[in-house]
N, C-alpha and C positions, 0 to 999 in steps of 0.2 A: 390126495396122496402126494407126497413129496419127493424128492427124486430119488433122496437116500435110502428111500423104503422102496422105492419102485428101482433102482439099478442096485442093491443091498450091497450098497460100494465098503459100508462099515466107517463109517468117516464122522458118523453121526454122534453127539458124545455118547460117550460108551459104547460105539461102537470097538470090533473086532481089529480096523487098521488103522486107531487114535493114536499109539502109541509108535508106529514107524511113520503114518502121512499126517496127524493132526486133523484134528477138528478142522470138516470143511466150513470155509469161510459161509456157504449159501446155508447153512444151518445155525442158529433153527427159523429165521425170517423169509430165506429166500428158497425154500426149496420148491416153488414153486414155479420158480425164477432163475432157475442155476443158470443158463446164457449169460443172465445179465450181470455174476458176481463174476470176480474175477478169483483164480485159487482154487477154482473146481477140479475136480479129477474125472479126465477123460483115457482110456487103455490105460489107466496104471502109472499116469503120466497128470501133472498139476499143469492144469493149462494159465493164459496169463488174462489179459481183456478180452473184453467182447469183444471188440473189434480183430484180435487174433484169431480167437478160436469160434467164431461166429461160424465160419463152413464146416467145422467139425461138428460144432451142437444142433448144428442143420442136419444133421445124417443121425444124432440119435433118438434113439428107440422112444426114449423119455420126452424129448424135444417134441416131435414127432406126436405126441400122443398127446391126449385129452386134458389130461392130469396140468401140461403145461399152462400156463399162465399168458396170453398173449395179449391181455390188455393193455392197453396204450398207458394206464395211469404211471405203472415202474417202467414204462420204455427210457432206454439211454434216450436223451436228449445233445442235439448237436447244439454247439457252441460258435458261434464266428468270433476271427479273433482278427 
């Protein structure tokens, strides 16, 4: 399941809120991953990096649930600089 079918945010193309929020960026390859895109929509609200909204997508329902994706192969990877 993908998250835009599992939180029916309407974001999805052809979804219900394409025309006021745009096509979410985690569709249609990451919705099983939405943490890790940036441009998702959390309360109604487009969040920015994972690294921002990483404690928000911690407390959701989707996140939280089976459906998510937590395999290491799409994990962010850190960078030294």
């Amino acid at each position: 399941m993908k998250c835009w079918e599992f939180k029916k945010c309407g974001r999805e193309k052809g979804g219900a809120k394409v025309d006021s929020l745009g096509v979410c960026p985690a569709y249609p390859d990451g919705g099983e991953t939405c943490a890790r895109v940036a441009g998702t929509l959390c309360h109604g609200t487009v969040q920015g990096s994972f690294a921002t909204k990483l404690s928000s997508c911690m407390k959701c329902d989707f996140y939280q649930s089976s459906h998510y994706n937590r395999r290491s192969s799409g994990a962010a990877t850190l960078v030294k600089v």
